[in-house]
N, C-alpha and C positions, 0 to 999 in steps of 0.2 A: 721331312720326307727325304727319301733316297736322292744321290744325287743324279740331275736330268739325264746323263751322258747323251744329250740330245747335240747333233753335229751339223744339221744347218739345212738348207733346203736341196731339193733336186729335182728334177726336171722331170725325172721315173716315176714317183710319186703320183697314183691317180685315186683317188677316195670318193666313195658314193656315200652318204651321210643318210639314215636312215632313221623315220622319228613320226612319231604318230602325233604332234603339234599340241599335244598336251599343254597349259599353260604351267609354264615351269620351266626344268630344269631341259624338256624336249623341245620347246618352242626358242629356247634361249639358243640352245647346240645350232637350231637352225637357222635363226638371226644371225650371229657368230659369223659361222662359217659362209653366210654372202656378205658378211660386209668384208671378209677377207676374200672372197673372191672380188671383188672392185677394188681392194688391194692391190691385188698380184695382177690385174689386169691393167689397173693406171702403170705399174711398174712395166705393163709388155712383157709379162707373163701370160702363157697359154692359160685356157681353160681345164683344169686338171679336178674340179670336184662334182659332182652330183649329188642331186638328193631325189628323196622319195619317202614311199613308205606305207603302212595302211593306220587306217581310225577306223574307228566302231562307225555304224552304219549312222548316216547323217551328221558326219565330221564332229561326232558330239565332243567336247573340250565344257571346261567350267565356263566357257565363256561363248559359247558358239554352237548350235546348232541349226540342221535345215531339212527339209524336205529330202529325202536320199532321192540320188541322182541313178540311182542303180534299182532300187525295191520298193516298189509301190505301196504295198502291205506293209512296210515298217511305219507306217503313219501312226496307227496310234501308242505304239510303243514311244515316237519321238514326240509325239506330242506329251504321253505322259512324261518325258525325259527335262522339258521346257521347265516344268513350273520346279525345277535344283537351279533354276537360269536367273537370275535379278535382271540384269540387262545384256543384252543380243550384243554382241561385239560384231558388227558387220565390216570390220577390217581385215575378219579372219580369211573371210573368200577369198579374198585375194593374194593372202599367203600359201590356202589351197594350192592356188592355182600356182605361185612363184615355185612349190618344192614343192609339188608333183604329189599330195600326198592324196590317196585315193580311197575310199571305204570298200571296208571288207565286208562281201558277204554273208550273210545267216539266215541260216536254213529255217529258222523259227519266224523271222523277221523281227527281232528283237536288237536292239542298243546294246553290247557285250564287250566288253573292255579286257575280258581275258586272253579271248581269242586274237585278237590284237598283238596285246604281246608274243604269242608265240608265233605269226606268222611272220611277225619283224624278226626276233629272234633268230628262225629256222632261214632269215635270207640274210645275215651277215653273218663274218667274220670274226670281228670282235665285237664284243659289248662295253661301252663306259657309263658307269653308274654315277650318280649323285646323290648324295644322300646328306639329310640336315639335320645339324645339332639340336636336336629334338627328343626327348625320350620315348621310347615304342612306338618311332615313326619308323619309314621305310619297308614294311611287310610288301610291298608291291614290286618295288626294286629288287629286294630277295631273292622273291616267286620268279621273275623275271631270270633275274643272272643265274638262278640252280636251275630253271627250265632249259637256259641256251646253253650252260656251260655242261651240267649234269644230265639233262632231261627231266626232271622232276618239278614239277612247277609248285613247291613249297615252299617252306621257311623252317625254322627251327626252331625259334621261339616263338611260336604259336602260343596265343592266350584265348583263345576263343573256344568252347565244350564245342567236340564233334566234328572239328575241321582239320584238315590234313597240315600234318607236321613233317619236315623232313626236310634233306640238302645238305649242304654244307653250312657249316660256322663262317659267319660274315660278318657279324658284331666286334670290332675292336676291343671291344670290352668284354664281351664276353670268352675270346679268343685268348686274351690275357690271365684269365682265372686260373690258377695254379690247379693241378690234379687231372686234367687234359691229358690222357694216352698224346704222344708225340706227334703218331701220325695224324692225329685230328686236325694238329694245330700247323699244319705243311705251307696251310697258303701263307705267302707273303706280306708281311703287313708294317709300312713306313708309319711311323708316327713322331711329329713334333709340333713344335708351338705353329706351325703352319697347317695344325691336320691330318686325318688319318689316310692313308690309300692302301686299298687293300688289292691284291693281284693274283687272278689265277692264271695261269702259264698253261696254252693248248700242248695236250699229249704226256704231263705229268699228272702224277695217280696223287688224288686225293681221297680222304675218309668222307663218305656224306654214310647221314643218317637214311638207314631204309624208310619209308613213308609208312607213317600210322596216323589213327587220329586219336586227339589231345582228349582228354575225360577230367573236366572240371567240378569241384565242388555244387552242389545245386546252393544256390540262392534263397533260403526259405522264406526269407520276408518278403522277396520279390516274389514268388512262384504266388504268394497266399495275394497280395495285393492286384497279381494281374489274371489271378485266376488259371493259371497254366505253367507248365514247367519251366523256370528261368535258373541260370546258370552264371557263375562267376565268372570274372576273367582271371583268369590266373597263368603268367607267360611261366610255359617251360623253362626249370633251374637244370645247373649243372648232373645236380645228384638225379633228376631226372630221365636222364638223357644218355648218362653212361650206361645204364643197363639193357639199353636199346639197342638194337642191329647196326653194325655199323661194319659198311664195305668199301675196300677200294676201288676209286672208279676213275680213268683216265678225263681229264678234260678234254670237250669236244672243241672248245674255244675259248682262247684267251679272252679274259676281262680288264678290268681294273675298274672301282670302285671307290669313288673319293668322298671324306665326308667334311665337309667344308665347316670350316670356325666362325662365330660373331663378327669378325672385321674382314672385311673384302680386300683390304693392303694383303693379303695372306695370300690370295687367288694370283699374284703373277707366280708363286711358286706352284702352284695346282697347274696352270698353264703350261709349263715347261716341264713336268711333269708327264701331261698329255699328250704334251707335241714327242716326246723322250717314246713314250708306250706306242703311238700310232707308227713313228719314223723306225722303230725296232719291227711291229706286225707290219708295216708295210714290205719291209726288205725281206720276206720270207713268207709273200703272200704272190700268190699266180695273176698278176694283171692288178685288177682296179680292188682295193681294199675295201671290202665293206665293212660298215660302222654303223651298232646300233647303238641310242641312244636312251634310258631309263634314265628317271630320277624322279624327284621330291616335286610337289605344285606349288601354286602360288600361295594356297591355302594353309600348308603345314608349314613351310617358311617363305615370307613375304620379300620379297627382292630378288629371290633366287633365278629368276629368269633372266634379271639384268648381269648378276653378277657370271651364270655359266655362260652369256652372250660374250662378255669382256674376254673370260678363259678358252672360248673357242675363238674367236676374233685373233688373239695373242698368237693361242698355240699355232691357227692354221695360215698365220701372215708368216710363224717362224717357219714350217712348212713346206708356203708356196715363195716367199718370197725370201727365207732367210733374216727377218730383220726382227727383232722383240720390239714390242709396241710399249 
């Protein structure tokens, strides 16, 4: 990755951390950053972070739901929400309660996970994404960073018949494939044996693709055996994709977007990294920096909430206190 040009802590510095307690790579950002506040606090450091944030209605996470505190009528939507649940994490409440994070409501009284993201989204500044070395993971991270940064809540390599495709290129890999008009290829992208980070920079014009939906091959052994029209997956290719609309659009807000390697020795460079992107949008942000948080679950990759805990903990001790952990 680039180098951090990170220069050390300051006192100006105030951040609100913003995260919908997702188990994953949202619940880690928020672990993290209070154990570095009891950092910067034992040192006699002021109180300089915040958190908050909204969850789908009845704090639903893979591991936690309840009765909403807000909508009487979402009951049996979260009841049906219960039986994706094995067992009830009832430690969760009480991290509710520690980062302030509160359910949004819906107008159906239904469990909705989209609407989520754009309402954290639409209250920060910048966005930091996580993403894992997994193949044709991340479509939700995507959707996320082209909604905050672009406004379009797509992705681009959409593989699903009939669902919306669009955004910017966010794929490392795919970003690299030779035949790419220039300006597609604008965002920023570090890559080394440590990992990819990808960066969009607020008030620079980038190519996103206009939004369409994807038309996949039909499935005919599948349509004939399930009695009804079924549909391949097949993710958008390059040759795809060039023939499609494609405008320039200024960023509404900086990103960055890291995609993390098999070994966790790699994450103090990811940290310094973080602490480098936040300490740059802080110093060109009006008061308290807000910071939203996407990324991968516990489910697409296993540890990731420990390991983005360690890279905020790092980044926000370098931060508040100046010191690498």
């Amino acid at each position: 990755m680039a180098a951090s040009g990170f220069s050390g802590s300051s006192s100006n510095y105030r951040f609100h951390l913003i995260s919908s307690l997702q188990v994953g790579a949202d619940r880690g950002a928020l672990l993290g950053v209070d154990d570095a506040r009891t950092a910067a606090a034992a040192a006699g450091h002021g109180e300089r972070v915040t958190t908050g944030g909204f969850a789908p209605l009845g704090f639903k996470c893979d591991d936690y739901i309840q009765e909403s505190d807000i909508d009487a009528a979402a009951s049996p939507s979260i009841e049906k929400e219960k039986e994706w649940i094995d067992v009830i994490n009832e430690s969760v409440r009480g991290l509710i309660e520690r980062f302030n994070v509160a359910e949004l409501p819906n107008a159906e009284h239904k469990v909705k996970f989209k609407a989520k993201d754009l309402a954290n989204a639409d209250a920060c500044d910048v966005i930091v994404g996580f993403r894992a070395p997994v193949p044709a993971s991340g479509a939700g991270t995507e959707q996320t960073v082209n909604y905050g940064v672009f406004g379009t809540y797509a992705f681009v390599e959409q593989f699903r018949h009939g669902e919306e495709a669009g955004g910017a290129l966010q794929r490392a890999g795919f970003i690299s494939q030779p035949g790419w008009p220039a300006e597609s290829v604008a965002q920023v992208v570090h890559h080394d044996e440590c990992g990819t980070c990808l960066e969009f920079a607020r008030g620079t014009e980038y190519s996103v693709l206009g939004s369409f939906a994807h038309s996949t091959p039909k499935d005919e052994a599948k349509s004939a055996a399930k009695g009804k029209d079924c549909f391949q997956m097949k993710a958008l290719a390059q040759a795809d994709l060039l023939g499609q609309q494609w405008s320039p659009r200024a960023a509404k807000r900086s990103a960055m977007i890291f995609t993390l390697t098999q070994d966790p020795k790699d994450d103090v460079r990811v940290a310094t990294q973080l602490a480098a992107f936040l300490q740059r949008s802080a110093c060109t942000s009006a008061g308290m920096l807000k910071i939203m948080i996407t990324g991968a679950t516990e489910g697409i990759f296993p540890g990731i909430q420990d390991r983005v805990q360690a890279i905020f903990r790092t980044a926000f001790t370098n931060l508040l206190v100046g010191e690498m952990l």
